[in-house]
GUFIRO-199379 format. One record per residue (C-alpha): residue in three letters; x, y, z. Coordinates in steps of 0.1 Angstrom, whole numbers, plus 5000, padded with zeros to 4 digits. Layout:
BEGIN
res, px, py, pz
ala, X, Y, Z
...
REM end
This chain:
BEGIN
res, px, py, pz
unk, 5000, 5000, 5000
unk, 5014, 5032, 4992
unk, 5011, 5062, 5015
unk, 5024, 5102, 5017
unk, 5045, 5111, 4985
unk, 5041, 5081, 4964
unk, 5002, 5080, 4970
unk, 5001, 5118, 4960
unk, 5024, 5115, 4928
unk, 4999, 5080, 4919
unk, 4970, 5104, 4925
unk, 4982, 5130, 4903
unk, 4989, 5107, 4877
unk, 4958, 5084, 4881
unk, 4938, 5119, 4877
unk, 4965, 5124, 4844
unk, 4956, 5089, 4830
unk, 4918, 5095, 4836
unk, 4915, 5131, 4815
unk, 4935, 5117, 4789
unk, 4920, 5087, 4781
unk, 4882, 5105, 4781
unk, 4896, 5135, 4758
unk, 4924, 5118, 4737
unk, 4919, 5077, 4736
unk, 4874, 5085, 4739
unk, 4872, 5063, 4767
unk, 4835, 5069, 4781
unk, 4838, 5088, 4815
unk, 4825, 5062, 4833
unk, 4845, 5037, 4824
unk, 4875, 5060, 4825
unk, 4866, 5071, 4862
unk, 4856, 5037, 4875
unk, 4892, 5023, 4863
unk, 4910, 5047, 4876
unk, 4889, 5044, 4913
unk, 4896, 5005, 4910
unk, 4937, 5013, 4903
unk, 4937, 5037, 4935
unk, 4918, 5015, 4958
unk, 4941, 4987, 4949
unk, 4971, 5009, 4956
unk, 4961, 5029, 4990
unk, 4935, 5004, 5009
unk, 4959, 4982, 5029
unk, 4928, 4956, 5034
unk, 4924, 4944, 4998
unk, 4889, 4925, 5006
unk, 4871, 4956, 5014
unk, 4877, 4974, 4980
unk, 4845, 4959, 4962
unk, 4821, 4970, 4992
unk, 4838, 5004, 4992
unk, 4833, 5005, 4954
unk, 4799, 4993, 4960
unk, 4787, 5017, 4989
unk, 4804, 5046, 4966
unk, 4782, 5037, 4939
unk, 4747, 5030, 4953
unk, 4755, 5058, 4977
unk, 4748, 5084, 4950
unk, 4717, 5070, 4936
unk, 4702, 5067, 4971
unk, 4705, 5104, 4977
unk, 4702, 5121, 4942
unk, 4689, 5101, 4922
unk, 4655, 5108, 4921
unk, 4662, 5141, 4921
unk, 4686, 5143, 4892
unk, 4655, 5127, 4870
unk, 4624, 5148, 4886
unk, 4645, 5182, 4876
unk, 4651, 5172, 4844
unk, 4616, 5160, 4838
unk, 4605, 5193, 4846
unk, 4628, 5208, 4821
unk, 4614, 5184, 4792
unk, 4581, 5196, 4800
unk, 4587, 5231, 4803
unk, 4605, 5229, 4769
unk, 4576, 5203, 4752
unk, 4545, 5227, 4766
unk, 4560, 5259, 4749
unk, 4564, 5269, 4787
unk, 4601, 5282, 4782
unk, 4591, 5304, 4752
unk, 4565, 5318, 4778
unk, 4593, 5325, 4800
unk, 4615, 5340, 4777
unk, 4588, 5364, 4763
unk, 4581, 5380, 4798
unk, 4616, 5384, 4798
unk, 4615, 5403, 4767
unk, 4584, 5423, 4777
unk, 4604, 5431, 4807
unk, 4638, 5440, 4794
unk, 4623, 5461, 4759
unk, 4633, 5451, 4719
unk, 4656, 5478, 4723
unk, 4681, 5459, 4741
unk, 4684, 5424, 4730
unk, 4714, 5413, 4743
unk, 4700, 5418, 4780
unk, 4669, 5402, 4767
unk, 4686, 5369, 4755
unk, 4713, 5369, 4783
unk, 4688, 5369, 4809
unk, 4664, 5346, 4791
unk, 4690, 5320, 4789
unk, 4700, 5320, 4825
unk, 4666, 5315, 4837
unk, 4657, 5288, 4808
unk, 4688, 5271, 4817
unk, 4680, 5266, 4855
unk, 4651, 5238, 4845
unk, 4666, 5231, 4811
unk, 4699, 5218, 4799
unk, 4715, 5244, 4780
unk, 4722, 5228, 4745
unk, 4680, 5222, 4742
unk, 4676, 5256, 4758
unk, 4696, 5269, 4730
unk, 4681, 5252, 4702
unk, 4639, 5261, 4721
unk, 4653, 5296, 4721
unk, 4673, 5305, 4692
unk, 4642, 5313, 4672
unk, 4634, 5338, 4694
unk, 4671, 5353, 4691
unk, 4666, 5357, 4655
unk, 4632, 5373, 4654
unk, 4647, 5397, 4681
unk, 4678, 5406, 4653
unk, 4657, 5409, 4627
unk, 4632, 5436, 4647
unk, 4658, 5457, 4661
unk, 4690, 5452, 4634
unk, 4714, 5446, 4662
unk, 4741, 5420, 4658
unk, 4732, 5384, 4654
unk, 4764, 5371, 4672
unk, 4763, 5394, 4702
unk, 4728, 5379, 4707
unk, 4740, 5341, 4696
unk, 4767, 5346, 4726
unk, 4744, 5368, 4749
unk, 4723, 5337, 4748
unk, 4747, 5310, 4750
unk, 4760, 5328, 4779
unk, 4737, 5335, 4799
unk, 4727, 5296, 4791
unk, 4759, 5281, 4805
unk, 4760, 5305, 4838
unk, 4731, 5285, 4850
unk, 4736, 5255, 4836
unk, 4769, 5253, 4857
unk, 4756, 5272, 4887
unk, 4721, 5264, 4901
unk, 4701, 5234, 4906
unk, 4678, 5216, 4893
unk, 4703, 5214, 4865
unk, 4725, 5178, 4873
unk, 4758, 5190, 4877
unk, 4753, 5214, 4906
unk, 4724, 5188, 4922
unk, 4749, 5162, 4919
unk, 4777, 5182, 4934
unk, 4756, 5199, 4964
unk, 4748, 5160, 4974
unk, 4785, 5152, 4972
unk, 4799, 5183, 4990
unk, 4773, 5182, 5018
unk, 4778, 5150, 5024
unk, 4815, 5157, 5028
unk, 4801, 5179, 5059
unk, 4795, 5169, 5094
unk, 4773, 5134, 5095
unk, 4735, 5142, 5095
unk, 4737, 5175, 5075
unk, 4708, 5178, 5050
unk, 4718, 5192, 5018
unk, 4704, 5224, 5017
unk, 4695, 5231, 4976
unk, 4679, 5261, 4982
unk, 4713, 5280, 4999
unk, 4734, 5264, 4968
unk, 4705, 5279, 4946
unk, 4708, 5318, 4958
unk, 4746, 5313, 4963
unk, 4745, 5303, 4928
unk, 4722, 5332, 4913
unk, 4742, 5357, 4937
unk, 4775, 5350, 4913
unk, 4761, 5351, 4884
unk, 4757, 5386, 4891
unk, 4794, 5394, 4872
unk, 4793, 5368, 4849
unk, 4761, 5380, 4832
unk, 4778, 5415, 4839
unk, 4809, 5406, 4817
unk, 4788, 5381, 4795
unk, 4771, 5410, 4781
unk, 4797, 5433, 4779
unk, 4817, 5406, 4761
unk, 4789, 5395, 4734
unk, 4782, 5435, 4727
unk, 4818, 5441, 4721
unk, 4825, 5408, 4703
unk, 4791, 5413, 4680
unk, 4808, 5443, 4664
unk, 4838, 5425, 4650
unk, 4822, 5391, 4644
unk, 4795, 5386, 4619
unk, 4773, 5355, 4612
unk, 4764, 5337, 4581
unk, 4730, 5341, 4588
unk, 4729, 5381, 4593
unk, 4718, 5388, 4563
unk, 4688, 5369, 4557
unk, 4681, 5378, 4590
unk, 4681, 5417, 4581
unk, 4660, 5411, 4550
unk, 4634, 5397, 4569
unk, 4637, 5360, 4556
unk, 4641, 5347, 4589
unk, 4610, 5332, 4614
unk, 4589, 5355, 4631
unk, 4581, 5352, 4666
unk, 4548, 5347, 4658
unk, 4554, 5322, 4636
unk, 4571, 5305, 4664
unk, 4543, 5310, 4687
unk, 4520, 5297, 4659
unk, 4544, 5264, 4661
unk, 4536, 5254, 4698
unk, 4497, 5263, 4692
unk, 4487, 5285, 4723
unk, 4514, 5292, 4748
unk, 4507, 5285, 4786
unk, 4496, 5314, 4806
unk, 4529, 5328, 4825
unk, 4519, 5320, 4859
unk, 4516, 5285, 4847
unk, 4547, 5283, 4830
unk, 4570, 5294, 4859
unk, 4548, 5276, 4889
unk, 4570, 5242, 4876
unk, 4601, 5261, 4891
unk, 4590, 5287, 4916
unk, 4568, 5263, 4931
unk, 4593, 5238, 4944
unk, 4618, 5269, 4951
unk, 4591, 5282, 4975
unk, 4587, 5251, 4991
unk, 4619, 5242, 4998
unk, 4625, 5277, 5011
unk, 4596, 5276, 5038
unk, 4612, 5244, 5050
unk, 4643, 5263, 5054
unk, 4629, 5289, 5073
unk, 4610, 5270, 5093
unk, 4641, 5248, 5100
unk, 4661, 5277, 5109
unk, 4636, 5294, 5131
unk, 4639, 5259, 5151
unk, 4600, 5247, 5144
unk, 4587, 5225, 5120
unk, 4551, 5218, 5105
unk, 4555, 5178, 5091
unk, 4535, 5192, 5062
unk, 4555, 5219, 5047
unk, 4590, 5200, 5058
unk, 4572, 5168, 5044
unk, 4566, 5189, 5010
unk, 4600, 5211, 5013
unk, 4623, 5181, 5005
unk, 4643, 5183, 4971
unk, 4624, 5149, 4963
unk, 4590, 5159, 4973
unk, 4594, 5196, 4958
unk, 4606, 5186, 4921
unk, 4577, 5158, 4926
unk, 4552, 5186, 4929
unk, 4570, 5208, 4897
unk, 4563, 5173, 4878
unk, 4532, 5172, 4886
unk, 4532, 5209, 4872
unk, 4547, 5205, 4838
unk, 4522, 5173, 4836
unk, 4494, 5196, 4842
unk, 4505, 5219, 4815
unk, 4510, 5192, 4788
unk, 4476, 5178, 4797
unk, 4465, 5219, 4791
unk, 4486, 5215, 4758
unk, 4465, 5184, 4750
unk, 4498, 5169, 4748
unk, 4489, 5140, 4770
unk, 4498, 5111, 4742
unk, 4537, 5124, 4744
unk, 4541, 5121, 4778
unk, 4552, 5082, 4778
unk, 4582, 5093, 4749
unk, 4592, 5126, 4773
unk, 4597, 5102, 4802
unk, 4615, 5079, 4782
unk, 4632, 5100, 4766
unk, 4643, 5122, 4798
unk, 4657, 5088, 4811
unk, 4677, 5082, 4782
unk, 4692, 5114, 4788
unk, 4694, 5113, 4828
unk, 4712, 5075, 4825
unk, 4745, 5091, 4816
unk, 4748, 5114, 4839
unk, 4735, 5091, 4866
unk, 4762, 5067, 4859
unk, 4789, 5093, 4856
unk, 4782, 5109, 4888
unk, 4779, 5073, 4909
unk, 4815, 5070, 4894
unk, 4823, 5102, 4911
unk, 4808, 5084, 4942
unk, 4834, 5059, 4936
unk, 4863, 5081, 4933
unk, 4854, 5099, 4964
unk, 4848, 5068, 4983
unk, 4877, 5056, 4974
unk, 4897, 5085, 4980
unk, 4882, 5086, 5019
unk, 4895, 5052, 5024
unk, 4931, 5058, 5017
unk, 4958, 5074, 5031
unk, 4960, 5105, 5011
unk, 4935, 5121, 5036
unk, 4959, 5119, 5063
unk, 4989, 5128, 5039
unk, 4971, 5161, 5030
unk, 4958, 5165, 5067
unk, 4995, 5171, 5071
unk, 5001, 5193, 5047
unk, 4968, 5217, 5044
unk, 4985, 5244, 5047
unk, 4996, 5247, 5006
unk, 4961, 5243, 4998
unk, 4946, 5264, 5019
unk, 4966, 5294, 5007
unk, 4945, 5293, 4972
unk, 4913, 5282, 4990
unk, 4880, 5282, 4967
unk, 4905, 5283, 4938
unk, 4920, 5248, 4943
unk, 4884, 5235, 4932
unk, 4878, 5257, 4905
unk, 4910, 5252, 4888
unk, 4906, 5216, 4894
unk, 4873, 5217, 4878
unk, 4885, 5242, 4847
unk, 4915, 5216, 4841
unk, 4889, 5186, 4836
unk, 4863, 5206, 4814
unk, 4886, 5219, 4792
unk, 4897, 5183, 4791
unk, 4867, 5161, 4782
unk, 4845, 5190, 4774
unk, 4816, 5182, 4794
unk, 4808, 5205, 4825
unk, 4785, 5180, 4839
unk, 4812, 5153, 4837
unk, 4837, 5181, 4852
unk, 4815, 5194, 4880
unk, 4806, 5158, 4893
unk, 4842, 5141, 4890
unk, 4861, 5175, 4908
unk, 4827, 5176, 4935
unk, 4837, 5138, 4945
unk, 4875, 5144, 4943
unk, 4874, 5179, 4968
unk, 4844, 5162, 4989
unk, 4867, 5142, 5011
unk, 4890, 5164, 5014
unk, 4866, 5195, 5031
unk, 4870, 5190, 5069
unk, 4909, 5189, 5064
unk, 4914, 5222, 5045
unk, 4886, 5237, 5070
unk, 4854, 5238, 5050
unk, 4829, 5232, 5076
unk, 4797, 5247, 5078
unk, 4767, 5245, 5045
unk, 4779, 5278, 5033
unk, 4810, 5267, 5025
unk, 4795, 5235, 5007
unk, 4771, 5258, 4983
unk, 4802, 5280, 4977
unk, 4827, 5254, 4970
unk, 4798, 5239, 4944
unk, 4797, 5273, 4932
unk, 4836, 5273, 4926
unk, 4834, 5238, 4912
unk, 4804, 5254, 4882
unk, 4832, 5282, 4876
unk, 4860, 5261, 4866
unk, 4837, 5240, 4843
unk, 4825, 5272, 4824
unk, 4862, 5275, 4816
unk, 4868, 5271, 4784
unk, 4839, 5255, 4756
unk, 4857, 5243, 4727
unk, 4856, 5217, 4704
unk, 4854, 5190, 4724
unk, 4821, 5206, 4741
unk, 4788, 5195, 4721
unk, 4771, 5230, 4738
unk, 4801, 5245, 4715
unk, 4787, 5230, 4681
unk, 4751, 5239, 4691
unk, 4761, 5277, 4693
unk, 4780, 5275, 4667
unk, 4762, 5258, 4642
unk, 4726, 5275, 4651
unk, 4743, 5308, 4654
unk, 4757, 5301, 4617
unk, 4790, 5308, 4627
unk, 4826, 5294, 4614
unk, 4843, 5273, 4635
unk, 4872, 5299, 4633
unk, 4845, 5320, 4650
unk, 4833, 5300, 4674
unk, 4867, 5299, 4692
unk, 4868, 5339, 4697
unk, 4830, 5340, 4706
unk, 4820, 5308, 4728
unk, 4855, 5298, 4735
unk, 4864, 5335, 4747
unk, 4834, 5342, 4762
unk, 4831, 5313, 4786
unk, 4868, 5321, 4797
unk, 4857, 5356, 4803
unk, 4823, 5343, 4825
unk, 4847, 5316, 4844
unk, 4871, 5337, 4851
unk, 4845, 5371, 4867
unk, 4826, 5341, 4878
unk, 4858, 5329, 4902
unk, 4861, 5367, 4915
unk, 4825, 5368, 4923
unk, 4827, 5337, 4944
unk, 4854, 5349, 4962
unk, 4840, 5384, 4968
unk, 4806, 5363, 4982
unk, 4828, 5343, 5002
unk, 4849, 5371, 5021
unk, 4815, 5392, 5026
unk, 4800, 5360, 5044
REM end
């Protein structure tokens, strides 16, 4: 069994081995992170018959507790985007922000879209809208292509129920104290408090940007060739009424956050802590979006949208019960007592260690998802001994942990050719619009966190 320097180097290089062989030899994550789990058990647990029920409890560990959860929220974002419920939400947006300034529009569109909705579909539901918006005002169809794809991937990586930060808030609070409930709610306004300069510097970035990039597409789009938003409309029938189309999101938010308060102000009604679980509240946001399908008369796709959604959730399930595995495995070992004894070096960078560990694996393999799961179970065991104690510094560290993925979308990303391709963009272009811009939103992202973090 190896211990203190020569567990660390076999660490480094087991975490080496594992980036390249999902980004250069295409070994599914999974597989990839499962190997490398197996390799490190098998070099840092002295007792070599307890590896298989460490794997074991690592794996089914993360189904028990987020499973459920990973597949409610994005239920709720299939039928938010099947109903025509996100093109409701978008167009209050609009309403709100004014024609005039469709930038701010699609920036702010696509963060809230992205919370229920995975980004690349969020993209595609929404890009229709981003061209009827260019052709009505005349402003630049790439600074609203990358205002939108912005905005997108800011939530995407930051606030649950998207899977990445769900599946990382489970992880990290379990790395707390024993019997500390993961609070969602606390990593959800953590998450939309730093987004504040990321959406700042997102839209600076895709107004500058706009003005020396130009799209394929920009001039059918200022002839008036392009689809209309009522056309659009037209598409999906008769949009949901607005309060219906949020109530699949705000609903379970406000439930969970009476459940808070109620928890904090030490008393409890059974009822509203009963209902103010993450389980129970994305149950009830289900139950929602089903309601506004059957009010779509939409009732006959709901069997293919579950199937569907579960097609889509498998993956990530799997990938993040690797993470499990890793982090299991990882609490096992020596190394925790190695670093115990040498905190002090990463403590000095603090929230950064996680967000460049994070950056380093997305700009890797190219998924965040993959990125903010694998660093979440790698950092997880590690928490009490660099001093991350208490919930807040859970939601911040997942915070951290969405930051480093953002940085940077390339061409191993598939979000990348969905930006590019629907905002008809070169690939040439893509690199100093997407690829840019999500260095320049990881990067204010990672300062925001940190000025959160010294103010609390």
């Amino acid at each position: 069994m190896l211990t203190g320097v020569p567990l660390l180097i076999a660490f480094i290089l087991a975490i080496v081995i594992m980036i390249v062989a999902i980004s250069k030899w295409k070994v599914h994550p999974f597989i990839s992170i499962m190997s490398v789990s197996l390799i490190l058990a098998l070099l840092s647990i002295k007792n070599i018959t307890s590896i298989p029920g460490t794997i074991g409890a690592g794996f089914s560990g993360t189904f028990t507790s987020i499973g459920i959860v990973i597949i409610l929220g994005a239920l709720v974002g299939t039928l938010l985007e099947k109903t025509g419920a996100a093109l409701k939400m978008a167009d209050c947006v609009v309403r709100l922000v004014g024609k005039n300034h469709p930038e701010a529009a699609m920036i702010i569109m696509g963060w809230i879209v992205s919370i229920p909705v995975f980004c690349d579909s969020g993209f595609v539901v929404l890009n229709p809208i981003r061209k009827a918006l260019v052709q009505r005002t005349r402003k630049s169809s790439v600074a609203c292509t990358v205002a939108l794809s912005m905005g997108l991937y800011i939530s995407h990586c930051f606030i649950p129920p998207t899977p990445g930060p769900i599946a990382a808030a489970n992880t990290l609070f379990g790395g707390l104290e024993a019997g500390t409930e993961v609070n969602l709610l606390l990593v959800m306004g953590i998450g939309a408090l730093c987004s504040i300069l990321p959406l700042i510097f997102g839209y600076i970035f895709a107004v500058i940007i706009g003005k020396k990039v130009k799209a394929k597409d920009e001039a059918d789009l200022m002839e008036g060739t392009g689809k209309t938003y009522e056309e659009l409309v037209a598409s999906y029938g008769k949009l949901p009424s607005a309060f219906m189309s949020f109530a699949p999101i705000v609903v379970p938010i406000i439930l969970m956050g009476l459940s808070c308060a109620l928890s904090m102000a030490g008393s409890s009604v059974s009822i509203i802590t009963f209902l103010g679980t993450p389980i129970i509240a994305l149950a009830v946001g289900t139950i929602l979006g089903v309601i506004l399908l059957a009010q779509a008369g939409k009732m006959d796709d709901f069997y293919t949208i579950c199937n569907d959604t579960l097609k889509t959730c498998g993956p990530i399930l799997f990938v993040t019960a690797a993470g499990g595995v890793l982090g299991r495995v990882i609490t096992e070992g020596d190394l925790i007592n190695f670093i115990k004894g040498n905190a002090s070096v990463l403590q000095t960078i603090g929230l950064v260690f996680p967000f460049l560990l994070a950056a380093l694996l997305k700009t890797a393999q190219g998924s965040s998802t993959v990125a903010i799961t694998t660093t979440a179970g790698i950092v997880a065991p590690l928490m009490a001994t660099l001093g991350w104690t208490t919930p807040l510094d859970a939601a911040l560290i997942v915070v951290a942990i969405g930051a480093g993925a953002m940085v940077v979308s390339h061409a191993n990303d598939s979000f990348f050719w969905v930006v590019t391709s629907f905002g008809e963009m070169e690939t040439q272009d893509g690199y100093k619009t997407q690829t840019l811009g999500t260095l320049v939103i990881g990067v204010a992202a990672i300062i925001n966190v940190l000025l959160v973090s010294v103010i609390f």
